[in-house]
N, CA, C and O of each residue as an XYZ file, in Angstrom:
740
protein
N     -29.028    -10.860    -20.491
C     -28.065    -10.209    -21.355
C     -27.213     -9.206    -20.574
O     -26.047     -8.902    -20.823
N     -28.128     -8.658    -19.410
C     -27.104     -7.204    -18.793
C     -26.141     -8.205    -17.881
O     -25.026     -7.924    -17.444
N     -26.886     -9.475    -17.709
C     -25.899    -10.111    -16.613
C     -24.117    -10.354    -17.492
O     -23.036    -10.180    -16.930
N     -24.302    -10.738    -18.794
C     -23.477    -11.095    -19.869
C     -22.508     -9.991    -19.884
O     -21.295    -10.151    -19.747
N     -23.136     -8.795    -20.068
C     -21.699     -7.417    -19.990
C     -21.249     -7.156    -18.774
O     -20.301     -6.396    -18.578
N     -21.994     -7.863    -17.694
C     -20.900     -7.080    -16.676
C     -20.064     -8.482    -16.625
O     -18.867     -8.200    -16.673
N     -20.194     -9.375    -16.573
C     -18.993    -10.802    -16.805
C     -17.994     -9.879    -17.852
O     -16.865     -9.476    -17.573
N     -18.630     -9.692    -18.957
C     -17.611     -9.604    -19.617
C     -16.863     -7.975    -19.280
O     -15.640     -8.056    -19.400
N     -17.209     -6.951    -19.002
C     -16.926     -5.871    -18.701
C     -15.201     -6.422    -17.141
O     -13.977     -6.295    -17.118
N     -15.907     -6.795    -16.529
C     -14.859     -7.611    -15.210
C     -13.706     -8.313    -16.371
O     -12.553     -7.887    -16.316
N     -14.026     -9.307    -17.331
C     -13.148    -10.118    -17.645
C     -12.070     -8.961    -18.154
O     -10.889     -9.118    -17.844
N     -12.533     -7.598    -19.069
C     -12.051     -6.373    -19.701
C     -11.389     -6.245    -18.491
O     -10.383     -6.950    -18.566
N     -11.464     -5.588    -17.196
C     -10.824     -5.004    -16.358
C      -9.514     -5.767    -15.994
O      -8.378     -5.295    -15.946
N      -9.868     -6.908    -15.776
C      -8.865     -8.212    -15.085
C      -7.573     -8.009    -16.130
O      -6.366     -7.904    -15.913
N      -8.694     -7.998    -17.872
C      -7.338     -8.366    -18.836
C      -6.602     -6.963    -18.717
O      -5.375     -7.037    -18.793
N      -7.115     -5.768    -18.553
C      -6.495     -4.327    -18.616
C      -5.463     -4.410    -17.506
O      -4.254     -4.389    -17.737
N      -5.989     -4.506    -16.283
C      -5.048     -4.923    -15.349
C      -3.689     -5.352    -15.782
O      -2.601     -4.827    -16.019
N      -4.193     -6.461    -15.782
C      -2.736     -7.388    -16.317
C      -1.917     -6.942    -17.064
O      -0.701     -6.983    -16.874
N      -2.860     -6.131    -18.652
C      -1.599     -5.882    -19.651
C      -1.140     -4.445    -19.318
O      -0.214     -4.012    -20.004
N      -1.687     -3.596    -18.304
C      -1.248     -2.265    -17.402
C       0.305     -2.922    -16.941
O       1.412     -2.687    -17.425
N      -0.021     -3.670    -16.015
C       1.091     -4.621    -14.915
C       2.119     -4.559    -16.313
O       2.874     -3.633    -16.610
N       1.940     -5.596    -16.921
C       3.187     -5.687    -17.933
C       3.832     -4.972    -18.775
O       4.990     -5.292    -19.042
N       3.141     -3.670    -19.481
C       3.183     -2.499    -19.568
C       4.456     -1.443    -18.597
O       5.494     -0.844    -18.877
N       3.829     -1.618    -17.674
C       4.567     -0.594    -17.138
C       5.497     -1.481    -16.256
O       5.864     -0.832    -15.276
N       5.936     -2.581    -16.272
C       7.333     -3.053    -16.119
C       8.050     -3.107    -17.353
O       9.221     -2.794    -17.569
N       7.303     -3.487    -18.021
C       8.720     -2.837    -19.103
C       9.021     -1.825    -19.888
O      10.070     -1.758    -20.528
N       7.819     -0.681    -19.893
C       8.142      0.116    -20.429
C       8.053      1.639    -19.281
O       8.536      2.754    -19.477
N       7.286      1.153    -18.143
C       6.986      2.470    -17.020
C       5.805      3.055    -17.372
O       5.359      3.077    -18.519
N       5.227      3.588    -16.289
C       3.936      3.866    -15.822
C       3.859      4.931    -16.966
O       2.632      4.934    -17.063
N       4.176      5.626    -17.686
C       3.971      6.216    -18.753
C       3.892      5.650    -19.998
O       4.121      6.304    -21.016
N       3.519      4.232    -20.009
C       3.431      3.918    -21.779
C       2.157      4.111    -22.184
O       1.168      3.734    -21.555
N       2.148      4.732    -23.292
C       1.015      4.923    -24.070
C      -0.339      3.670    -24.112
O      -0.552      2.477    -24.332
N      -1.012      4.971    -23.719
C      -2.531      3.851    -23.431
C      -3.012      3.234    -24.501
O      -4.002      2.532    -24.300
N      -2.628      3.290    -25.493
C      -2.782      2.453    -26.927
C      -2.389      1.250    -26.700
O      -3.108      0.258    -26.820
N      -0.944      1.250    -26.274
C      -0.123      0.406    -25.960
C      -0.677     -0.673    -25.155
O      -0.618     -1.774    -25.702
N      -1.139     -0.644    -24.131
C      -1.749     -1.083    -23.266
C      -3.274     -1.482    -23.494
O      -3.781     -2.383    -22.827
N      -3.802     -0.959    -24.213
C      -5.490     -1.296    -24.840
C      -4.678     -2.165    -26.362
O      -5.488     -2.275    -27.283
N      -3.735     -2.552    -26.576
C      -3.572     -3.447    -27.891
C      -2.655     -4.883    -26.850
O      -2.538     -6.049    -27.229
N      -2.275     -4.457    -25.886
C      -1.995     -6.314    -25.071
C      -2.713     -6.334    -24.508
O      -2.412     -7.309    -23.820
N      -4.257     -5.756    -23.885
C      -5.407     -6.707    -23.269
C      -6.250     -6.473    -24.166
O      -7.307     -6.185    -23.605
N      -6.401     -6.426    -25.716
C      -6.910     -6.632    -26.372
C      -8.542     -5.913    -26.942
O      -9.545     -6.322    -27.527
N      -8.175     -4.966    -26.508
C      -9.429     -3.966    -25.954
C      -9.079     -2.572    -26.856
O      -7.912     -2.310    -27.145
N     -10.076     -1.806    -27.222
C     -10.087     -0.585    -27.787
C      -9.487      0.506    -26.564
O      -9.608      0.224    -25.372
N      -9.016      1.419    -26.901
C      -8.770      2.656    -25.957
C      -9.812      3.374    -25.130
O      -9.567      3.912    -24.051
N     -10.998      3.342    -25.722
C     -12.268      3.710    -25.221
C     -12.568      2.655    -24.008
O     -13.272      2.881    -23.024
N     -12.017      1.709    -24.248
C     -12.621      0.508    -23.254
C     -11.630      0.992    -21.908
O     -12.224      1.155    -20.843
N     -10.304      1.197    -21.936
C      -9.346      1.911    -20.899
C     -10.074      2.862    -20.085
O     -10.251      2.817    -18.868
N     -10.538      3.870    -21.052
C     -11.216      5.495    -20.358
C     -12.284      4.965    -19.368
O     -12.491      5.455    -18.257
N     -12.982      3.832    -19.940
C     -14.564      3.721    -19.253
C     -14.477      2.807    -18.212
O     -15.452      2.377    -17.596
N     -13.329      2.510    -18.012
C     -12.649      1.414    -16.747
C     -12.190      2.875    -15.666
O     -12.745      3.307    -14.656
N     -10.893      3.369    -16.441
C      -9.672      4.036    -15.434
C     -10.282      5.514    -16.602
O     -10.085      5.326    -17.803
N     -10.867      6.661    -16.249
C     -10.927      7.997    -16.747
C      -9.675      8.446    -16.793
O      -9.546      9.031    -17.869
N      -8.551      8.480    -16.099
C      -7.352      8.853    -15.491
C      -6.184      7.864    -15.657
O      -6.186      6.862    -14.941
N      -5.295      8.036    -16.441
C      -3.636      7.537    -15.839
C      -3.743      7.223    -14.386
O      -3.473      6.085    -14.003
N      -4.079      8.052    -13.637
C      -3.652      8.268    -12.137
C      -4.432      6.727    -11.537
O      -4.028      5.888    -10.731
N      -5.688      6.826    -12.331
C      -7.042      5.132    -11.652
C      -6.412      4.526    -12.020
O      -5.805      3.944    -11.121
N      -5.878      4.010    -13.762
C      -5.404      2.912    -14.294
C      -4.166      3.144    -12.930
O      -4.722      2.718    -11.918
N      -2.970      3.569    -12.627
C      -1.992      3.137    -11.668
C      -3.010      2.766    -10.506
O      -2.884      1.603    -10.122
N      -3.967      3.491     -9.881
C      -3.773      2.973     -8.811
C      -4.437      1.337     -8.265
O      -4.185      0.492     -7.405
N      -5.602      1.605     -9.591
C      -6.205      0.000     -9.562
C      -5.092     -0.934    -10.128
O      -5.235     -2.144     -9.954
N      -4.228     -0.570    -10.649
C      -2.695     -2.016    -11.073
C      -1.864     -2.266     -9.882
O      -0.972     -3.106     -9.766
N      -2.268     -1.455     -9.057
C      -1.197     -1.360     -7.773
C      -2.210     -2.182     -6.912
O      -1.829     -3.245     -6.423
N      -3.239     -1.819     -6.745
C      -4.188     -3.000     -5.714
C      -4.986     -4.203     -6.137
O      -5.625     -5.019     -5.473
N      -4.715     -4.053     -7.770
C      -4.975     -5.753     -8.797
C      -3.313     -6.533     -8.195
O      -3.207     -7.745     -8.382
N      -2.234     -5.859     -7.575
C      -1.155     -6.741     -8.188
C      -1.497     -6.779     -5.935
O      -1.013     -7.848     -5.562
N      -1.730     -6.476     -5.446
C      -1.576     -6.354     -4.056
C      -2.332     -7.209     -3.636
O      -2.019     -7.948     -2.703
N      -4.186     -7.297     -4.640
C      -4.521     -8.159     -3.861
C      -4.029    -10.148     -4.824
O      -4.291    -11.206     -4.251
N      -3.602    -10.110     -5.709
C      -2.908    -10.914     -6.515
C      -1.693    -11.643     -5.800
O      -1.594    -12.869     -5.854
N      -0.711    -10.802     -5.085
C       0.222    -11.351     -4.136
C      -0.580    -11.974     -2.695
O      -0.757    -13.124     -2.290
N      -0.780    -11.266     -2.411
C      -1.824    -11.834     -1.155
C      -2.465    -13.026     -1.522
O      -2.479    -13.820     -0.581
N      -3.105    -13.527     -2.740
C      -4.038    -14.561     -2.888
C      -3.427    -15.563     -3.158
O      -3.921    -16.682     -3.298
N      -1.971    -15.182     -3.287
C      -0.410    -16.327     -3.887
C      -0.162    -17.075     -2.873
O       0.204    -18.232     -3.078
N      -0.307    -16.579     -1.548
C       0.631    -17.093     -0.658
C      -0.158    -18.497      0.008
O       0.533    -19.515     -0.033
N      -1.358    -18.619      0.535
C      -2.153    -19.632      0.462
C      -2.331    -20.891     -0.402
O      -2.562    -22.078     -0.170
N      -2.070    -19.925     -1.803
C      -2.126    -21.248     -2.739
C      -0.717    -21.994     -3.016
O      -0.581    -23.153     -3.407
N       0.545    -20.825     -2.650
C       1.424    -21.511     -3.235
C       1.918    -22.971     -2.067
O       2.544    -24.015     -2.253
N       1.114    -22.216     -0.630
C       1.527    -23.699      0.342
C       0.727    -24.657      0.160
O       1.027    -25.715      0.713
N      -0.754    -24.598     -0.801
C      -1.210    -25.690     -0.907
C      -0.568    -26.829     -1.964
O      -0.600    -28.058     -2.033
N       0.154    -25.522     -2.905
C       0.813    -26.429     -4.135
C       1.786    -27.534     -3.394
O       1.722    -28.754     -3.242
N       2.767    -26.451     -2.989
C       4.294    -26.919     -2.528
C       4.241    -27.777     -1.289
O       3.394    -27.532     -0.430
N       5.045    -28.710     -1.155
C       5.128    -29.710     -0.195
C       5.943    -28.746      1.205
O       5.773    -28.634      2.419
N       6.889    -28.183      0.145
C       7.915    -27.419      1.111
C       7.557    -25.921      1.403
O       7.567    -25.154      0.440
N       7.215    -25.394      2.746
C       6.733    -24.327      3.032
C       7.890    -23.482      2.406
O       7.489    -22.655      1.587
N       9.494    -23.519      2.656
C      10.531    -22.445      2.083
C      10.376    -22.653      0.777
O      10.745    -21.629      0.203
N       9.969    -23.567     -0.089
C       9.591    -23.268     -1.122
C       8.136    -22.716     -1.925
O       8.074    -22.473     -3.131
N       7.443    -22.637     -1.326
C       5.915    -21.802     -1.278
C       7.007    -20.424     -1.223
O       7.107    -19.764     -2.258
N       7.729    -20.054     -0.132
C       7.869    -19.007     -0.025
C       9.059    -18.506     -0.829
O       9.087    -17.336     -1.212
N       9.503    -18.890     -0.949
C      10.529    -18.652     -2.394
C       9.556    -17.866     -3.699
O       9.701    -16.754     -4.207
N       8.695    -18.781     -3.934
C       7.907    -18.690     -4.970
C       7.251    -17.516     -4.516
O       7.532    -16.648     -5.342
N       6.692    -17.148     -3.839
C       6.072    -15.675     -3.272
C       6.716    -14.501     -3.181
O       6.195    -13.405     -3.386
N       8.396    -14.796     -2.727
C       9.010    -13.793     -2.873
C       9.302    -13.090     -4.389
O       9.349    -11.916     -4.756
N       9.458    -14.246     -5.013
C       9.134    -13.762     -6.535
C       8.250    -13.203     -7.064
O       8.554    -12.315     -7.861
N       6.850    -13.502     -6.827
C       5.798    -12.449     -6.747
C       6.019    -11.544     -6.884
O       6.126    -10.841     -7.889
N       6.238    -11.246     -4.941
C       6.474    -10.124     -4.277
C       7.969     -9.160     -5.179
O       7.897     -7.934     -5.271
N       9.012     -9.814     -5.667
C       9.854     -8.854     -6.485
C       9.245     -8.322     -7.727
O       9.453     -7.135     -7.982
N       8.544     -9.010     -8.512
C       7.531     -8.891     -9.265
C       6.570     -7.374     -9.251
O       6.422     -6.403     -9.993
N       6.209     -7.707     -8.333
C       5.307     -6.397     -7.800
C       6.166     -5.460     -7.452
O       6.028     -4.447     -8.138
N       6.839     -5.409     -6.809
C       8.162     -4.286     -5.949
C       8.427     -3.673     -7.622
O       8.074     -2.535     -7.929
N       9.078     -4.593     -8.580
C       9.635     -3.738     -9.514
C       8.696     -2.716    -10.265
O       9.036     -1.594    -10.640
N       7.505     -3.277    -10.411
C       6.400     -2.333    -10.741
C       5.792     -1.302     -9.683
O       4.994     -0.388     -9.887
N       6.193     -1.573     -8.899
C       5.537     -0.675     -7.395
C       6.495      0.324     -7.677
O       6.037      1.443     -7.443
N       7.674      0.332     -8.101
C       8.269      1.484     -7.985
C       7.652      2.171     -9.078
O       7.094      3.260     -8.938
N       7.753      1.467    -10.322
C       7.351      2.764    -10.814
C       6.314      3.990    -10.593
O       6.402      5.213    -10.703
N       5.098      2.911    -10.159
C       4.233      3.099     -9.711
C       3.808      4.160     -8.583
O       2.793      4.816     -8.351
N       5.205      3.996     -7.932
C       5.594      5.183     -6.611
C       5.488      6.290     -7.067
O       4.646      7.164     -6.861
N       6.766      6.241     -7.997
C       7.299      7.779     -8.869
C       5.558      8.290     -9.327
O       5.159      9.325     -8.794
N       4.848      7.742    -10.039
C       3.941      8.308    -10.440
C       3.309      9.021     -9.069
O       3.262     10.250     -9.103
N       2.940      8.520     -8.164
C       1.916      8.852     -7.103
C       2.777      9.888     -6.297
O       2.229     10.051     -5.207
N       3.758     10.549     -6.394
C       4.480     10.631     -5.367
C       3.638     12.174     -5.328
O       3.497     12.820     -4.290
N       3.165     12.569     -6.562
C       2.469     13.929     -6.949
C       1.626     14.146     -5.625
O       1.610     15.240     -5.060
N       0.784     12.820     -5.069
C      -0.679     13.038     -4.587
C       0.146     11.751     -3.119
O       0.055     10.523     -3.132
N       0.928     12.687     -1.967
C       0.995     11.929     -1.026
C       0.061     11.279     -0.193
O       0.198     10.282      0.517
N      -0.978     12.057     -0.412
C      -2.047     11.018      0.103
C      -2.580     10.013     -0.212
O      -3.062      9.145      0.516
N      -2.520     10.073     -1.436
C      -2.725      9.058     -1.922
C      -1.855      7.281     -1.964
O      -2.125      6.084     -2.072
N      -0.492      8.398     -1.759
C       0.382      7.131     -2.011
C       0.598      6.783     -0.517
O       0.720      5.616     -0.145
N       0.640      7.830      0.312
C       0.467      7.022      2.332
C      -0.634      5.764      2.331
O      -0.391      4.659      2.817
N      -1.877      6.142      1.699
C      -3.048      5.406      1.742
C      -2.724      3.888      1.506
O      -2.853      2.891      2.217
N      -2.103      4.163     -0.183
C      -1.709      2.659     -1.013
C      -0.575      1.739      0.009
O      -0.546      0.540      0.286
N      -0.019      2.457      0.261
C       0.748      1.881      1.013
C       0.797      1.236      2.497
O       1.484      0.358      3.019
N      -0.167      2.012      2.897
C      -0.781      1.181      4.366
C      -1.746     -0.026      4.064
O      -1.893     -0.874      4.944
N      -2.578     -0.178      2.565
C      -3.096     -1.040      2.365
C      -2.092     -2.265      1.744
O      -2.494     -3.427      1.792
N      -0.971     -1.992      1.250
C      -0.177     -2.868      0.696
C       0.474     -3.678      2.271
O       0.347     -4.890      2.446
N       1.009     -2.953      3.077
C       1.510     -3.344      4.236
C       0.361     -4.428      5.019
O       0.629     -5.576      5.371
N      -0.787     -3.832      5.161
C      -2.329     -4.580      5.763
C      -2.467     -5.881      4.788
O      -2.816     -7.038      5.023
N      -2.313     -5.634      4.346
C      -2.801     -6.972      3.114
C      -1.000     -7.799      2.661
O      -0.845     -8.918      2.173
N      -0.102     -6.985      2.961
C       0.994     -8.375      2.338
C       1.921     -8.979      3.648
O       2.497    -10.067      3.673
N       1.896     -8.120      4.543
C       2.674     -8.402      5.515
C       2.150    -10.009      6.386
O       2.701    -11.074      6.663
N       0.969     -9.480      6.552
C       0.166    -10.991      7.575
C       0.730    -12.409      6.282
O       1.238    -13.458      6.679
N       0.573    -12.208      5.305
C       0.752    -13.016      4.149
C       2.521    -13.868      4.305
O       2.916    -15.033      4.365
N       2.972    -12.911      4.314
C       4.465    -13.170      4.117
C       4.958    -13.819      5.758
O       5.907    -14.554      6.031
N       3.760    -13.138      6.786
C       4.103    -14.083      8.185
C       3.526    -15.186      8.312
O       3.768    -15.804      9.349
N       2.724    -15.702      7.461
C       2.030    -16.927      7.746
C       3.401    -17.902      6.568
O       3.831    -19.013      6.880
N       3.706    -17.378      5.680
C       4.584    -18.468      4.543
C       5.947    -18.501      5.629
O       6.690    -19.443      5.354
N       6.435    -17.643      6.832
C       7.136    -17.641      7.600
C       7.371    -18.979      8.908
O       8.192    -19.754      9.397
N       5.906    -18.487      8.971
C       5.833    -19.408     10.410
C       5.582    -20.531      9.680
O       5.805    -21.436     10.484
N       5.308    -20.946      8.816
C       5.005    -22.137      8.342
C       6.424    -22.651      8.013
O       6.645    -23.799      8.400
N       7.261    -22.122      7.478
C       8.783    -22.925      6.899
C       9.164    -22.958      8.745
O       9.109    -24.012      9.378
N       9.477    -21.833      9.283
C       9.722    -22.465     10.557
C       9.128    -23.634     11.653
O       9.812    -24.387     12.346
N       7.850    -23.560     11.599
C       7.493    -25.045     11.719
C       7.480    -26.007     11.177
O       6.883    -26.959     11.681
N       8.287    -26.164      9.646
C       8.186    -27.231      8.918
C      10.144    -27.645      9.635
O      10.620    -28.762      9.429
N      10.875    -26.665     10.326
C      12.459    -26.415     10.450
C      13.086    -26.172      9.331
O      14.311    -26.279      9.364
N      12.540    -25.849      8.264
C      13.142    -25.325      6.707
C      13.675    -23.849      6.821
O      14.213    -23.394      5.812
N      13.582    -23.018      7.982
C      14.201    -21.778      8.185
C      14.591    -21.594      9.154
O      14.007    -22.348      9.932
N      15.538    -20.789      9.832
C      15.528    -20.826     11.761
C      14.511    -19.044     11.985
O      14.398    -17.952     11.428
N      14.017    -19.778     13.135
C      12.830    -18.626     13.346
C      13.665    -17.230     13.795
O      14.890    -17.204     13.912
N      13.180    -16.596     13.922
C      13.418    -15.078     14.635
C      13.236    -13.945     13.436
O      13.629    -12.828     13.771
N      12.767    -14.042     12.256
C      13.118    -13.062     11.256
C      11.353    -12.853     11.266
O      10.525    -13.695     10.919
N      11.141    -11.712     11.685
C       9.772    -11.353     10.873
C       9.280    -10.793      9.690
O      10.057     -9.958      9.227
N       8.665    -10.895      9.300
C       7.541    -10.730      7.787
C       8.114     -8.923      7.496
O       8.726     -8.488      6.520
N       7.769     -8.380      8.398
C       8.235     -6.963      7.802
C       9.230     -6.464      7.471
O       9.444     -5.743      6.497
N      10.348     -7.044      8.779
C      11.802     -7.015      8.007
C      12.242     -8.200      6.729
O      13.253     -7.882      6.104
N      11.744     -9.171      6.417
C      12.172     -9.568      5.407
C      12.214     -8.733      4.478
O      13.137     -8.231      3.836
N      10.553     -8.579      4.462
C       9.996     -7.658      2.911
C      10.090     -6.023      2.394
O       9.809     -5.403      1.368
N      10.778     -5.648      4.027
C      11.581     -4.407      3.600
C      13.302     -4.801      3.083
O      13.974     -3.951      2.498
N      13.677     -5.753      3.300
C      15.208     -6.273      2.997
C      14.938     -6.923      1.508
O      15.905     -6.962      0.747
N      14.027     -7.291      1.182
C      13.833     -7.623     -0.395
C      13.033     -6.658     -1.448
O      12.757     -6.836     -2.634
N      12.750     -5.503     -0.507
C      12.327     -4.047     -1.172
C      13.450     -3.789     -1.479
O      13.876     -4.130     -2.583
N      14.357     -3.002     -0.421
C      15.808     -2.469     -0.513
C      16.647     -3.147     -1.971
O      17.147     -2.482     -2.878
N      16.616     -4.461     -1.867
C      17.377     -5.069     -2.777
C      17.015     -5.086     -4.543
O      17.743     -5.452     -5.466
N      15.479     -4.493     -4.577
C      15.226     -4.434     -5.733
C      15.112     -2.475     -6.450
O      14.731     -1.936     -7.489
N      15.823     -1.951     -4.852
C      15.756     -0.800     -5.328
C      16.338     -0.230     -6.702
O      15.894      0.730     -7.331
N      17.133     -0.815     -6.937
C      18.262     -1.015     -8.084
C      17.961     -1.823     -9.658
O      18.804     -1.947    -10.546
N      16.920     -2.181     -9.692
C      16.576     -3.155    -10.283
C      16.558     -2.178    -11.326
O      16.210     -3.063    -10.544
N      16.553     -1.447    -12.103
C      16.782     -0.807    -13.169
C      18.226     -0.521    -13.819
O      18.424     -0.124    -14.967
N      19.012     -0.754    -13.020
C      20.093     -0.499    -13.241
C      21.346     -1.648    -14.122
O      21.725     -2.771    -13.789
N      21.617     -1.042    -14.974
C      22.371     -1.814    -16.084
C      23.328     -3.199    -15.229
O      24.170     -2.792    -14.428
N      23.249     -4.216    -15.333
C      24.348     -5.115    -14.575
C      23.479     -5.612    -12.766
O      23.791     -6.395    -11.869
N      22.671     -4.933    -12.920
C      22.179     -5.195    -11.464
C      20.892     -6.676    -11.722
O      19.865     -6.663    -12.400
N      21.270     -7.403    -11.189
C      20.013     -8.585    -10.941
C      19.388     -8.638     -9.646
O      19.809     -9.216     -8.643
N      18.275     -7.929     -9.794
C      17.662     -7.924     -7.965
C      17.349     -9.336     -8.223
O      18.019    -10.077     -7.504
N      16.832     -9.728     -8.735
C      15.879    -11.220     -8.227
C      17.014    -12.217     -8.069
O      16.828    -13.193     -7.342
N      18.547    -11.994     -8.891
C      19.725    -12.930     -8.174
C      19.719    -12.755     -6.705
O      19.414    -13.716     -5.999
N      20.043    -11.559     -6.156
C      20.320    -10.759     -5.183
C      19.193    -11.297     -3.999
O      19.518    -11.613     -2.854
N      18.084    -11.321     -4.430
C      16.927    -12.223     -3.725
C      16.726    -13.520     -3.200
O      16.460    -14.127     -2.163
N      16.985    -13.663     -4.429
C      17.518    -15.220     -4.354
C      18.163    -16.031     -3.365
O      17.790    -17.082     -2.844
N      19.595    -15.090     -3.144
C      20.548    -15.565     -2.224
C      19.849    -14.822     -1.174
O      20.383    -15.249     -0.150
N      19.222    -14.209     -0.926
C      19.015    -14.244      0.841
C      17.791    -15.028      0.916
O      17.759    -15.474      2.063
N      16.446    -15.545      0.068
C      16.204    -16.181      0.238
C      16.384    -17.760      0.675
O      15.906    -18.569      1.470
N      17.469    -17.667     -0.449
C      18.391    -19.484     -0.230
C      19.240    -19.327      1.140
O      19.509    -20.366      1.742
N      19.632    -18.218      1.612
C      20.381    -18.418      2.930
C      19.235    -18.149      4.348
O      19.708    -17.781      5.423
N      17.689    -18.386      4.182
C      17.120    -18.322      5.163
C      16.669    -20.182      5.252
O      15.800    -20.586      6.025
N      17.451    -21.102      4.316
C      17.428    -22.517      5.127
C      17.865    -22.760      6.341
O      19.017    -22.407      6.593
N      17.183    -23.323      7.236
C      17.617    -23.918      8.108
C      19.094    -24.780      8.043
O      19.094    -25.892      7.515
N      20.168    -24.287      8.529
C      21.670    -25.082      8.516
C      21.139    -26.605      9.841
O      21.101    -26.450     11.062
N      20.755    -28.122      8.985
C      21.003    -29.105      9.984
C      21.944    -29.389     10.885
O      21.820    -30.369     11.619
């Protein structure tokens, strides 16, 4: 039976996670924890005894969505035939996450240590990711080589800096530099 609540206690966290993530992209790292305990389907009490703190619930949504991108990139080249398209699909992820990472920033920015920390683990864990969906389109000749993993994913940070902004489409904006890293035959 104790084995039964912690399955289900994990399945609680996974779903909190998630409806945190969606939560605070559309409404920002400040929506009411009600809010968020009524889309993963869970009482408010169930939130506290996960994340005690606003500050846990952000920082475990920030390393549920970090290690979530990371676990994308493997699968999406097993899906896809086409490595630039695995990685297409990742970069979307990855904008995905960026738009919530910001908010996510603003919150942490209180506790810099905290947010240096998150962020060296986001870099450790997404960068190797985004160089392997790299070298792979370039050995497939679906990209021309020379662009590395860190400058991409700081050039598709930059581009979603804006992403709040009335008239602005980062993930268009993505898009096209993604679609212009084909290889020209």
């Amino acid at each position: 039976m104790a084995e039964r609540k912690r399955a289900d206690a994990r399945r609680n966290e996974q779903s909190l996670l998630d409806a945190a993530a969606d939560a605070f992209v559309s409404s920002g790292v400040h929506v009411p924890v009600r809010e968020v305990a009524a889309k993963a389907g869970v009482g408010v009490g169930t939130i506290y005894r996960h994340f005690p703190t606003r500050a846990d619930l952000i920082v475990a949504v920030y390393k549920h969505q970090v290690e979530a991108c990371a676990a994308a990139g493997p699968t999406l080249l097993a899906q896809f035939s086409s490595p630039h398209a695995a990685l297409a699909r990742w970069i979307d992820l990855f904008v995905d996450f960026l738009v919530t990472k910001h908010g996510l920033a603003e919150a942490l920015q209180s506790d810099a240590g905290a947010f240096q920390t998150l962020h060296a683990y986001f870099l450790q864990r997404l960068v190797p990711v985004c160089a392997e969906l790299l070298t792979e389109a370039v050995e497939a000749d679906e990209i021309a080589p020379g662009l590395d993993a860190f400058t991409l994913m700081r050039g598709v940070g930059n581009l979603c800096v804006g992403a709040e902004l009335p008239g602005y489409d980062a993930r268009r904006m993505v898009g096209l530099v993604v679609a212009g890293l084909k290889a020209v035959p």
